[in-house]
N, C-alpha and C positions, 0 to 999 in steps of 0.2 A: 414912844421910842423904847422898844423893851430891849432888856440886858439881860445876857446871858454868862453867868458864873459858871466854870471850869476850872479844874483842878490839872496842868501838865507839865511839862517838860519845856525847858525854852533856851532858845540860845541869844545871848547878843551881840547885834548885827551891828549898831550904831547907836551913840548915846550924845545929844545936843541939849545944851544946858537950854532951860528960859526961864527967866528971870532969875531971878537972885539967888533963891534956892531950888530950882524943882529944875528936871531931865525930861525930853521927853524920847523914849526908849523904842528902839524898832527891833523886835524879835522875832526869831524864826519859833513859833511855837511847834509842838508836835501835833496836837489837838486839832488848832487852828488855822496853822500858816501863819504868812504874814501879820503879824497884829504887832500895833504901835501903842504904848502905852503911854498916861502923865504919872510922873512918880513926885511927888510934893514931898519938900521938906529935906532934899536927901541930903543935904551938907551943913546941914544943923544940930547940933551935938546930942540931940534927945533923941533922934528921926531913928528908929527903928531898923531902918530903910536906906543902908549906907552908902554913896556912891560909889565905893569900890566893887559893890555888888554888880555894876553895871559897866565897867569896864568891858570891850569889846570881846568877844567868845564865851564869856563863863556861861556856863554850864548852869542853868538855876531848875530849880520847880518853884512853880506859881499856882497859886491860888487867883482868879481874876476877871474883874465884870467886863464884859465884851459890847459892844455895841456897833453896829452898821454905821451909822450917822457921827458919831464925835470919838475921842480917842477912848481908849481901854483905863482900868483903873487896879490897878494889884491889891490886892486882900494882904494877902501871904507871899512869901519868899524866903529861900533859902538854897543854899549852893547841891549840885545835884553831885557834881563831884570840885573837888580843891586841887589847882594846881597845885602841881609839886615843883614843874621846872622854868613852866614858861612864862611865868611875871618875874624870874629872876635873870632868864638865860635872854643878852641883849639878842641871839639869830633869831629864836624863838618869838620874841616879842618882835621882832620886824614881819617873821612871816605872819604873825598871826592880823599883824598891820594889813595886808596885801590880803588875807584871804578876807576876813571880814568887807573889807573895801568891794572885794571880788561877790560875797555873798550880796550886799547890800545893795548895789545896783544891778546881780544877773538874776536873781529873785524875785517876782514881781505879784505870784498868786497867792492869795490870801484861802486857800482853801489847803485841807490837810494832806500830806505827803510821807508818811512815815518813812516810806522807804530813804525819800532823801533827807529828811529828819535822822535817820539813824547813821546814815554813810556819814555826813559833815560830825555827827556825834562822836560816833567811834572812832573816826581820822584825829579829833581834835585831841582824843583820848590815846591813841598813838604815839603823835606828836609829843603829849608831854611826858609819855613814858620810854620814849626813845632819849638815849645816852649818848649817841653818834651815828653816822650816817643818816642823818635825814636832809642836808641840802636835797637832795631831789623832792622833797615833799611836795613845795610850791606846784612844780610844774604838774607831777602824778596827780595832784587834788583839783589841779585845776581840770586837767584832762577825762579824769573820772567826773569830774560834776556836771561837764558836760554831756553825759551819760543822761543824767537825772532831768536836764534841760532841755532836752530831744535835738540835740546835734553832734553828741557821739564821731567821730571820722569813724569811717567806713572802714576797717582793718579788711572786709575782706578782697578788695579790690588791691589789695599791697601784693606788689614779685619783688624784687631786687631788681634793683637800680630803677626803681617806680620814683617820682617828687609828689610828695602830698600838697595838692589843690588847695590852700586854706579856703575859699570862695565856695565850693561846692563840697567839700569836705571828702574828695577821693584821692586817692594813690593812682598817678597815670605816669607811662610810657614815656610820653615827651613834655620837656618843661619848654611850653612856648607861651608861658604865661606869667603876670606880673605879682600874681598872687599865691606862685606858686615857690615850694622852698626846695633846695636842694636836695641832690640823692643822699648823703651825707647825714645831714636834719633831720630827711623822712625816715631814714629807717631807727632813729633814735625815737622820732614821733610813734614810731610802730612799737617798740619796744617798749616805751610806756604805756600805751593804749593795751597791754597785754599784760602789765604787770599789778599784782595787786598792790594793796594800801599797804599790805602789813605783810613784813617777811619780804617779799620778790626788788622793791624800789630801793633795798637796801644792797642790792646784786647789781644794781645797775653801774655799771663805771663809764660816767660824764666828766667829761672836763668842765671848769669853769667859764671860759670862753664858748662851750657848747650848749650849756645849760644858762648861759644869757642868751645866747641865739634862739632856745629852746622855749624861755622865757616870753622875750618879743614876740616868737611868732604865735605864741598860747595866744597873750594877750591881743594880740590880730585880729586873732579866729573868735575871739569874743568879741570883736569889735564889730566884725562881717555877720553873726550871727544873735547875737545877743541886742536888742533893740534900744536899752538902758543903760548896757557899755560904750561909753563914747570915749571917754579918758578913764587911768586905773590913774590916779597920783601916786600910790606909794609903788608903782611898779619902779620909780626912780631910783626909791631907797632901798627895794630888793637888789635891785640891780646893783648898786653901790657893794651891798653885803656882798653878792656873789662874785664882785672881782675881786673883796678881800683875801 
């Protein structure tokens, strides 16, 4: 069974304790993709290897033995960057609830991705350098990742007064369908699918009643495309936040 050591970038996705002391960690590497590690030791006062290092999103670089057949093994580690806002700020720490949750089940290839390696990087690094206006975050990251996931909506099929199809992911004429969302929704749906990560999603002006509706219907359209997404749990407690 040969292993292979690497040296990259890693994000994390999820982190399940086993047994008494040890995690065992699913990250989105840069290198690699998908890879799941066992991290021993981590909540034992000498462990090198602290569990807070693995709370959900951070940002790490690793050192770490790989292998096909059983799980992965960390050499080295160490923070790639430090949050500044988002393990203090409680909006922050909900979305990052909801996105992590989001990466963790609509992620599924274990081969390398830079480019969607760098979008979920940079977004995360947005996020915690943003001071105000990011409620639309959720909904802009999720839409964009879909981008990365190859089911993107079709922005070019949008006119005015078009309803976006969540089913087939196009902007049509007549809404005589169940899976389709209002003229109202779709052209907010469009308005995102147009805006970028940084600078433009801060122009956008949502209500919150729209940006839950906007919410639900994201989360749909992962449902209908995404094989992995069946339930989002923390989409409950987004939700909650957003009619604060």
């Amino acid at each position: 069974m040969a292993k292979t050591t690497s040296k990259t970038r890693a994000i994390v996705l999820q982190s399940i304790k086993y047994g008494d002391s040890s995690l065992v960690v699913k990250m989105l590497t840069e290198e690699l993709g998908i890879q799941s590690y066992m991290v021993k030791g981590v909540f034992g006062k000498k462990s090198k290897m602290k569990a807070a290092l693995f709370q959900n999103m951070t940002l790490l670089e690793i050192v770490a033995d790989t292998s096909s057949n059983s799980l992965g093994f960390i050499r080295e580690i160490s923070l790639s960057h430090y949050y500044q806002s988002i393990a203090t700020d409680i909006k922050k720490s909900t979305i990052i609830i909801f996105v992590s949750e989001l990466l963790s089940k609509a992620i599924s290839e274990s081969e390398s991705d830079p480019e969607l390696f760098n979008f979920i990087y940079d977004s995360m690094l947005w996020l915690d350098e943003a001071t105000s206006d990011y409620a639309n975050f959720p909904i802009v990251f999720a839409l964009k990742l879909s981008r990365y996931l190859g089911f993107f909506p079709n922005i070019d099929t949008y006119s005015e007064k078009s309803c976006f199809d969540l089913l087939d992911g196009n902007f049509k004429m007549t809404q005589n369908d169940i899976h389709q969302i209002d003229e109202e929704l779709s052209r907010y749906f469009y308005d995102i699918c147009k805006a970028s990560m940084r600078g433009d999603q801060q122009n956008l002006t949502i209500s919150n009643s729209i940006r839950r509706k906007l919410l639900e219907s994201i989360v749909m359209y992962y449902k209908l495309h995404a094989d992995e997404v069946r339930d989002i749990k923390s989409y409950e407690i987004l939700r909650t936040l957003l009619d604060a």
